[in-house]
N, C-alpha and C positions, 0 to 999 in steps of 0.2 A: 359947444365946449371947444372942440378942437378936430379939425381935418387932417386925417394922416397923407400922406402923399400916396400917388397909384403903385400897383404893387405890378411888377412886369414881369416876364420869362426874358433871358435874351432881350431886352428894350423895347421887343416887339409886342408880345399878347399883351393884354390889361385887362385880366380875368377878374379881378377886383378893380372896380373902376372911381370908386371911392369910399374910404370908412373914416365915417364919423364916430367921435366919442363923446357920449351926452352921459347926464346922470343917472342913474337907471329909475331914480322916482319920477322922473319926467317920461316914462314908457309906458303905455295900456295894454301892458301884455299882463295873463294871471300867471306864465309861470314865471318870468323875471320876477313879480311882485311877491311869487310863492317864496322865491329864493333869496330873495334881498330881505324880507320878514323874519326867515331862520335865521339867515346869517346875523341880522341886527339883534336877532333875540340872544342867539347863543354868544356874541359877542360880547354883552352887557356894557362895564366899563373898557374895556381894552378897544386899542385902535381893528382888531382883529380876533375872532376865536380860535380856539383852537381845533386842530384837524382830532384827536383823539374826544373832543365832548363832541361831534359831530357823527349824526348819526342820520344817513341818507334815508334811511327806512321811512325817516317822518316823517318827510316832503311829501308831497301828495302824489303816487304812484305815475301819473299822466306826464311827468318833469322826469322821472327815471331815464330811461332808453337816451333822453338829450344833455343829462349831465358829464361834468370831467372833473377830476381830482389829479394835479400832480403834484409830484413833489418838487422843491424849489434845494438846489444844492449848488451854495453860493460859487460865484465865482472870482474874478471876470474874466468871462461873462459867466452868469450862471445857466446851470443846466436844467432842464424841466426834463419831466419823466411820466409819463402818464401811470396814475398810482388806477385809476376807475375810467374806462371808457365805455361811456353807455352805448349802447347796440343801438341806437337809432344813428350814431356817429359812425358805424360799420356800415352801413347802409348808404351812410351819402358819401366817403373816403374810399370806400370798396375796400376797408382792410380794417385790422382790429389792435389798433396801438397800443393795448395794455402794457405796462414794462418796458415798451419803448421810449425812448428821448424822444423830443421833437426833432430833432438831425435827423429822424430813421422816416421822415416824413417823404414818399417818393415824389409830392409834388413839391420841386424847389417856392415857387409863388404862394403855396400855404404856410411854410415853413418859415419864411420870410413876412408873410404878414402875423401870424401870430406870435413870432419873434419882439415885434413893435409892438403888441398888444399887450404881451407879457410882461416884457420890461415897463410901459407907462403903466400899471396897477403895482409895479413894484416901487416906481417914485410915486407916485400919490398918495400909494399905502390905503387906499379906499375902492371902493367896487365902480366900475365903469360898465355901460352897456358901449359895444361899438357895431355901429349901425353899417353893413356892408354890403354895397350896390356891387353889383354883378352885371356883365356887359350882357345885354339880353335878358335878364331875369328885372320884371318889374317893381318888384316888393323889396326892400332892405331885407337883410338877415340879423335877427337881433342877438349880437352873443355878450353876455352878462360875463365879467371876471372878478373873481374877490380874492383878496388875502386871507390868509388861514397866518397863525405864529402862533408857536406849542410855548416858545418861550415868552411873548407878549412884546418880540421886542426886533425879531427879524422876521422876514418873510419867510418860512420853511413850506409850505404849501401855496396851492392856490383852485379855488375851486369855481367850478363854472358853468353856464346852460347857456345851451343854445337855441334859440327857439323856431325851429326846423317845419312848424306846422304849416303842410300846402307850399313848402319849396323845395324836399329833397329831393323828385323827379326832376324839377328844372334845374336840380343844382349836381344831377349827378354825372352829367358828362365832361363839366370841368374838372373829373379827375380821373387819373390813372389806373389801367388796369380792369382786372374782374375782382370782383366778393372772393376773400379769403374765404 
């Protein structure tokens, strides 16, 4: 679909070494497919469902610990706010963003890639997987994002999984700090 450019500290590190954005039916993963399923069901006709008929409990428990819900408050730019950070995301971040903005992210390079991530599912208006190559880390990291809209007609949420299974040890020293 589309290659985002490298994401850097200082022009130097390139801890993200390339993410790609594909469709997320084109992915053999079961919980992208768990999540893209809900979201299409609870969507129905609208380009998007809403964050209040959504109901995490239903997902299949295994997809929990790697989901995200924020909420989206328009801008420009607009702001993201983490409304649900699953604990398997405390574990590879080493901190627990609940209520935080994405600005409160202490790695500038995550902050800055999921920034691009966020805004292109807000022009598309549709769910993207982006597939994220790590300098050293053999496997892509598969992160799924969708629109949520309460009113059917802006983006006010956005929800999301990551599918973390057999990379968070390799992927835990690209960040900052120890476990809050």
């Amino acid at each position: 679909m589309k290659t985002l450019p490298p994401i850097s500290i200082d022009g130097k590190t390139r801890l993200v070494v390339k993410s790609e954005a594909v469709p997320p039916e084109t992915i053999d993963d079961p919980g992208v497919q768990a999540c893209l399923s809900y979201w299409t069901e609870k969507k129905g006709d609208a380009f998007a469902p809403k964050w209040s008929e959504f109901r995490l409990y239903e997902l299949p428990a295994r997809v929990l610990p790697y989901l995200l819900v924020l909420d989206v408050a328009p801008g420009p730019p607009p702001t993201f706010t983490y409304r649900y950070w699953g604990t398997g995301h405390t574990q590879y971040h080493r901190r627990d963003y609940t209520g935080k903005t994405l600005e409160d992210m202490v790695d500038a390079w995550s902050t800055e890639l999921l920034t691009v991530q966020y805004l292109m599912v807000m022009e598309t208006r549709r769910p993207i997987v982006f597939l994220n190559s790590y300098d050293g880390v053999e496997t892509p990291l598969k992160s799924l994002r969708m629109p949520l809209s309460e009113d059917g007609q802006t983006i006010t949420h956005m929800f999301g999984y990551v599918g973390r299974t057999g990379l968070a040890e390799s992927l835990q020293p690209l960040f900052s700090g120890t476990l809050d």
